[in-house]
Structures are given as structure tokens and as C-alpha cells.
C-alpha positions as CSV (number, residue, x, y, z in Angstrom):
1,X,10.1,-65.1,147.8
2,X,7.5,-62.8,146.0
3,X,7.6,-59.4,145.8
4,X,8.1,-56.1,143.7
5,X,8.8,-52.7,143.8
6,X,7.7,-49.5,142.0
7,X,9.4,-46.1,142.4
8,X,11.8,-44.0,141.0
9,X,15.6,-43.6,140.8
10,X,18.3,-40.9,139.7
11,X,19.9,-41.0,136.4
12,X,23.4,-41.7,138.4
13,X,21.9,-44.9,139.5
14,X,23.9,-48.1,137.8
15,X,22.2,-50.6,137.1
16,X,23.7,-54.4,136.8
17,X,21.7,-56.3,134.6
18,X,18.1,-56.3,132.8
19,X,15.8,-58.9,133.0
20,X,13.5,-60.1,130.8
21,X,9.8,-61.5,131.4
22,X,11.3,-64.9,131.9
23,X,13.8,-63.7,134.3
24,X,16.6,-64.2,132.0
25,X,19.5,-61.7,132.3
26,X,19.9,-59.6,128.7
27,X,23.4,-57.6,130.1
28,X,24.6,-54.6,131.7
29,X,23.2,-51.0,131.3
30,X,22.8,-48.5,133.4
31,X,20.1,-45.9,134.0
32,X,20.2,-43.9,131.5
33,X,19.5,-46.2,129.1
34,X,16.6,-47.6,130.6
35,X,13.9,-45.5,128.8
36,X,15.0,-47.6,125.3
37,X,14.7,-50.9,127.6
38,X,11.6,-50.4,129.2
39,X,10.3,-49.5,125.9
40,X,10.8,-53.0,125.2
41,X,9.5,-54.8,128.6
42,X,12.6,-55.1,129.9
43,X,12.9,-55.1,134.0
44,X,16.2,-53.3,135.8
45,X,18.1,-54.1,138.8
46,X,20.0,-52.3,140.4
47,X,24.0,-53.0,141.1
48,X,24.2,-51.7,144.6
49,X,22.1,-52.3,147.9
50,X,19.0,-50.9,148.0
51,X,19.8,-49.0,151.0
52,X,23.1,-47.7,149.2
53,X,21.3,-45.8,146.3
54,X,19.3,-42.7,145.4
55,X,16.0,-45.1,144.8
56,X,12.5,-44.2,146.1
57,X,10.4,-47.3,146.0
58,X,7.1,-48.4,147.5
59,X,6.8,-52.3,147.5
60,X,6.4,-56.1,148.9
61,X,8.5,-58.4,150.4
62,X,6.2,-61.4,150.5
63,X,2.6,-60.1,152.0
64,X,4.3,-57.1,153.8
65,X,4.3,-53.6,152.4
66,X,7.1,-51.3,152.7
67,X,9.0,-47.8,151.5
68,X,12.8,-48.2,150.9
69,X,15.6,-45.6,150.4
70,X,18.7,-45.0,151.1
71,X,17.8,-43.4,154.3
72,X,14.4,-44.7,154.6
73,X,12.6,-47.9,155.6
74,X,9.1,-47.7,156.6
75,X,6.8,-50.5,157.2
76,X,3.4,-49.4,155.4
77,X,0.0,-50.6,156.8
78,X,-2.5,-49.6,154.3
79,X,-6.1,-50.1,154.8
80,X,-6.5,-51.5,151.8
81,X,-3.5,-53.5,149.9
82,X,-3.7,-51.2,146.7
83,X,-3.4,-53.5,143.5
84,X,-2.9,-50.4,141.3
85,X,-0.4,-47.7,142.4
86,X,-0.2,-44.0,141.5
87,X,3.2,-42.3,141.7
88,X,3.2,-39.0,141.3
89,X,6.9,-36.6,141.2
90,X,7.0,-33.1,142.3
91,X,10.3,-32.6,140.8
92,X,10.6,-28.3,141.8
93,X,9.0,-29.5,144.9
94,X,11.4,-32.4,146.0
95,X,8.2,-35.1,146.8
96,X,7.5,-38.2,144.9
97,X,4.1,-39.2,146.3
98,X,2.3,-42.8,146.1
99,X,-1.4,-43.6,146.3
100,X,-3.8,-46.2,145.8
101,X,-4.9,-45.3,142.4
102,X,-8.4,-47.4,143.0
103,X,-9.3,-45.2,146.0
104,X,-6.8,-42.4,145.8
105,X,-5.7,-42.9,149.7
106,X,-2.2,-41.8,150.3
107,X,-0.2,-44.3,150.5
108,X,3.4,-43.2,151.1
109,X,5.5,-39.9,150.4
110,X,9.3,-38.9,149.9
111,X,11.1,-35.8,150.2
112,X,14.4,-35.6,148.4
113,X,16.6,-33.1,146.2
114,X,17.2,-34.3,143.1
115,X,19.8,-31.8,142.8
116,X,19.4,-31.0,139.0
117,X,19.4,-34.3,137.8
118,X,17.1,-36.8,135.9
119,X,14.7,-38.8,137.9
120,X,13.9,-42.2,135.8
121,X,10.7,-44.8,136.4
122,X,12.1,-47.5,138.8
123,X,10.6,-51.4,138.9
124,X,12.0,-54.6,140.9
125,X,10.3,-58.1,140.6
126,X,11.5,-60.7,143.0
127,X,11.2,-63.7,141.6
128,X,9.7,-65.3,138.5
129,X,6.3,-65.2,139.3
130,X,5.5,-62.0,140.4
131,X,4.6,-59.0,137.4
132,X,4.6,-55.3,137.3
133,X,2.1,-54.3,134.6
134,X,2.5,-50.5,133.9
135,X,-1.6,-48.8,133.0
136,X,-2.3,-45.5,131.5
């Protein structure tokens, strides 16, 4: 099954094991070492359910587009299938935001309270095949 996710998760979120651009598993970690990992390519995924953790996400599952969170699933129907996504946190504000960064159509937004803590970049492949390639 193909299919990614991009988004972002709080700092409390574990994570179960890093993955590496050949889908091997490198150990255990958790979020708030993922800056250092991600440095170095390195894919996380998450311990828990999706649905059963603080993780705003805009994906694929196969050719469908969707927004997940823990109290949120929305099928997406955009009218164009974005190939390059722009996430954008208002942190003060309590939004995380995605667009098509192409065309700059909205795509999808969340509203959540962070609650004073750190929000960290979020990616899921799933399966071997599929990449996330991060631009400028």
C-alpha cells in the first residue's frame, strides 16, 4: 500500500522506531530527539494509533487524500492533487494550515492548543517505495 503523511506532532508524542531510506528500522526514540534524526534522513513512526495521538497530518492512503488526528478524519478532494505541500503553524494562534505550495490553494486546516509545548515536523511513508523529499 502507498502512501505518506506530512504534518506535525507535539513533543509528548513517542515515537517507536526510525526508519531509514531503505525502510530498515535504526531503534527507538522519541520525539524529542527527532530534530538530530531528521538531520540525518531519518523517517519516524509513531508508537500509538494515529487516531490516539496529538498528530496533525495531511496525507495518502493509496490515491485518496486525507487529514488525520486524533479527533479528526477528513476525506480531502482537492482540485488539484498538490505534489508539493506548504505547512504553515500559527502556534499563538492554535492553526496549522496546509496548501498546495504550486498554486497556493488551501488545502486543509487544524485548530488545536498546543498548550505550551513544542510542536515538531511530522513525516510517515508507507511502504518502501513511496518518498517525502523536504524543499526550501
Amino acid at each position: 500500500r502507498r502512501g505518506w503523511a506530512v504534518g506535525a506532532a507535539r513533543e509528548s508524542t513517542h515515537h517507536k522506531e526510525k526508519v531509514g531510506p531503505g525502510g530498515s528500522s535504526v531503534g527507538s526514540g522519541d520525539a524529542s530527539s527527532s530534530r538530530h534524526h531528521h538531520r540525518r534522513r531519518r523517517l519516524h513512526l509513531p508508537q500509538q494509533p494515529l487516531l490516539q495521538r496529538e498528530v496533525w497530518c495531511v496525507g495518502t492512503n493509496g490515491k485518496r487524500y486525507q487529514a488525520q488526528s486524533s479527533t479528526e478524519q477528513t476525506l480531502l478532494s482537492p482540485s488539484e492533487k498538490p505534489r508539493r505541500f506548504g505547512v504553515y503553524l500559527d502556534y499563538e494562534a492554535g492553526r496549522l494550515g496546509f496548501y498546495n505550495a504550486e498554486t497556493l490553494a488551501h488545502v486543509h486546516t487544524f485548530s488545536a492548543a498546543f498548550l505550551g509545548e513544542r510542536v515538531f515536523p511530522f513525516f510517515r511513508v508507507l511502504s518502501k517505495g513511496t518518498r517525502i523529499k523536504l524543499c526550501p
